[in-house]
N, C-alpha and C positions, 0 to 999 in steps of 0.2 A: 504609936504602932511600931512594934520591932517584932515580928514574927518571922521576918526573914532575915534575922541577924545584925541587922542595920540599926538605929535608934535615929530620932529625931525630934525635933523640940515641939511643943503648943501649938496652935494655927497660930501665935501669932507671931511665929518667928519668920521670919522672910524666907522666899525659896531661894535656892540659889542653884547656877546652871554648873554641869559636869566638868568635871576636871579630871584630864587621864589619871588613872589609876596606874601605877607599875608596879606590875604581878609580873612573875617570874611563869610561864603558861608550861605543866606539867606536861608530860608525854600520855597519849588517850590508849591506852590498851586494851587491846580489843579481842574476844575469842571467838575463833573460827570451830563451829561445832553445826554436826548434821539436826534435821528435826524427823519428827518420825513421819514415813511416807515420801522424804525428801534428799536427795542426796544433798550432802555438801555445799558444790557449787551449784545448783541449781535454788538452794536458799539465798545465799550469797547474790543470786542474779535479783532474786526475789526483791532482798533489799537493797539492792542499788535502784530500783528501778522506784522509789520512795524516796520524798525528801530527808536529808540526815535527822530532819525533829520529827519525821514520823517514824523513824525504827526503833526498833525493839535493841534494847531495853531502856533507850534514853527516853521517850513519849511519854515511860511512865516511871519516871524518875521525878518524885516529889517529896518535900517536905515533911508534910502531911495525909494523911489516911480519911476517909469522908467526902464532904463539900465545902460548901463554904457560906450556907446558907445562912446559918446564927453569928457570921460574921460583917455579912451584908447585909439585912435585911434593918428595914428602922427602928432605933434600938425604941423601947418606949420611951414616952418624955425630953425627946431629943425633937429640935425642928430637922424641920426637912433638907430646908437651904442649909441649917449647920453641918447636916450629915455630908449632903451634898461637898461640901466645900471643904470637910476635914479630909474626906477620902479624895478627894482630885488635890489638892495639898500633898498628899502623903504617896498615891501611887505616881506623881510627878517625879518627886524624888527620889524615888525608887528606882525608874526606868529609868531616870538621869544616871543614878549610881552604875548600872549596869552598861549603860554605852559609855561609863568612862573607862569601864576596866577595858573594853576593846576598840576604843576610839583609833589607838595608833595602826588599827588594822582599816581603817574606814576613810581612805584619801579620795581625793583626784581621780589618780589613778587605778586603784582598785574600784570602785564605787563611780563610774561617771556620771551615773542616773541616782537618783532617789526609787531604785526598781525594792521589788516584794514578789518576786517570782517570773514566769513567764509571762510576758505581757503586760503586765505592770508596773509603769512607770508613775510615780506620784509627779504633780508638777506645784510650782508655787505662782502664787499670785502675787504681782508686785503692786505697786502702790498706785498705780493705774491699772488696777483688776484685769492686767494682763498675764495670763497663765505662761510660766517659763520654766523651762527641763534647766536645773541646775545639779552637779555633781551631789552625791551624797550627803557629805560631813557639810556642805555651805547649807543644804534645807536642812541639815538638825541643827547647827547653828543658827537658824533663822526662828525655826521653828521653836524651839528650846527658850528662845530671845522672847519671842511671841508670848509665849505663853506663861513663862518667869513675868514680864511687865504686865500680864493679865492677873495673876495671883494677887501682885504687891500689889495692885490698884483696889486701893479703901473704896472706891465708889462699888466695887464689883464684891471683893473679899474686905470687907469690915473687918480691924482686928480690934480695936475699941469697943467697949458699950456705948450703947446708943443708938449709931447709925443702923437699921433695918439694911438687908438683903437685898438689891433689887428684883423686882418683877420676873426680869427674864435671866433671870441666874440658870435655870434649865434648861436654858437655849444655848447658853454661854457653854455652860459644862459642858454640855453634849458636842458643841465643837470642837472644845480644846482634847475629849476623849478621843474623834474622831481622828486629831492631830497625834496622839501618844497612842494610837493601834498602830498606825503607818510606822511609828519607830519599833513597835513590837515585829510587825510582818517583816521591814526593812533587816531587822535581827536575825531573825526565825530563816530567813531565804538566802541570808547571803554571808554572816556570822556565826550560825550555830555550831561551826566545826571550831571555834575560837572558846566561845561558850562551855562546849566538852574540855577542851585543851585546860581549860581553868578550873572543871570539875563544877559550874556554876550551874549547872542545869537541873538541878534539884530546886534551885533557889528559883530561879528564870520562871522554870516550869507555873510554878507556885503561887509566882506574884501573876502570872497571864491569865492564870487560871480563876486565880481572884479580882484580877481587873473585870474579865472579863462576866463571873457571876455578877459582880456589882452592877456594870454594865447594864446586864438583864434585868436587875433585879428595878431598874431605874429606866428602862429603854431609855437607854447611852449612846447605843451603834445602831444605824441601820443596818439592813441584810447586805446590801452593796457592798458597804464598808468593811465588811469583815469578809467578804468571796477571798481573799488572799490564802485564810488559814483558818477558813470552811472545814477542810480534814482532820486539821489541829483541833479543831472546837467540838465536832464529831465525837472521837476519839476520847478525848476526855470529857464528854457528854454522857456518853454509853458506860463509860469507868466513874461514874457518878461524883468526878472532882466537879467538874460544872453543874450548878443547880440554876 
């Protein structure tokens, strides 16, 4: 799969976790223009009062034109678990590559929480199933780690013939999805002004859009799970990139 400019090998090559990127981040130029029935600044008020990934004209800033249904849906003749396990493979990758170009913006400091908006703070469970608020970049390195050692495990992702798919590989997926929206939301809420600055948001837009028809297309996410960027999904629901 390289449709967003990236290439990567077979399932059976190992995943592997992010490593910053150093991009030189362009300057975002922006024009300040009235709409009709609207003055100036009273547009301007319009979209501040919007997260930056919902204005115009970054929201609809894509790749591609359409949806993405003939790209999600079961190809014929393919099993299910393969399909399953090539695309949670591939959009890992993905969303790994894009938190590395903006990792050095994602500390301690900037990031204390693993937050996706007002009132949303993710927490992690440690290894006594006890829920704990950890700064940003330590839950994606946790998380990242998580679910890197879940791909490479042959009992789970077979890269051999032979060994059969476990049972509950649709359970598995559907978690580790659950794990790769919260880095999308975590993106989307507290990076996206990083994301314009690198002109990446054609790309960003694109691969979410297509996570998330896949998503659909497999019940991936519960409805909970995606309340962070509910607007976002919206949005490109009604613009028929989402099927």
């Amino acid at each position: 799969m390289n449709f967003l400019g990236f290439s990567f090998g077979k399932k059976g090559n190992k995943a592997s976790k992010h490593k910053s990127a150093t991009s030189s981040a362009s300057s975002l130029a922006t024009n300040s223009s009235g709409t009709h029935g609207h003055s100036s600044q009273q547009y301007q008020q319009h979209q501040q009062q919007k997260p930056l990934y919902l204005s115009s004209p970054q929201v609809n800033n894509m790749l591609v034109r359409g949806n993405f249904k003939t790209i999600t849906e079961l190809p014929k003749y393919v099993d299910i678990n393969e399909w399953l396990a090539f695309n949670t493979f591939e959009f890992f990758n993905h969303i790994n590559l894009f938190y590395g170009t903006i990792t050095n913006f994602c500390t301690s400091q900037t990031c204390p929480t693993m937050s996706a908006g007002p009132g949303v703070e993710y927490t992690w469970s440690d290894s006594l199933s006890k829920k704990v608020k950890l700064p940003a970049p330590q839950y994606i390195d946790y998380m990242t780690s998580s679910l890197e050692n879940t791909l490479n495990d042959e009992s789970i992702f077979p890269t051999k013939a032979g060994p059969d798919f476990p049972r509950e590989l649709p359970s598995v997926v559907k978690k580790m999805f659950a794990q790769m929206f919260r880095l999308f939301a975590h993106i989307y809420h507290v990076h996206y002004d990083k994301v314009l600055c690198l002109n990446e948001e054609p790309h960003f837009n694109s691969l979410f859009a297509h996570f998330i028809s896949f998503a659909r297309e497999f019940d991936l996410l519960d409805r909970k799970e995606i309340q962070p960027l509910n607007e976002l999904i919206d949005v490109m629901s009604r613009n028929g990139v989402i099927c």
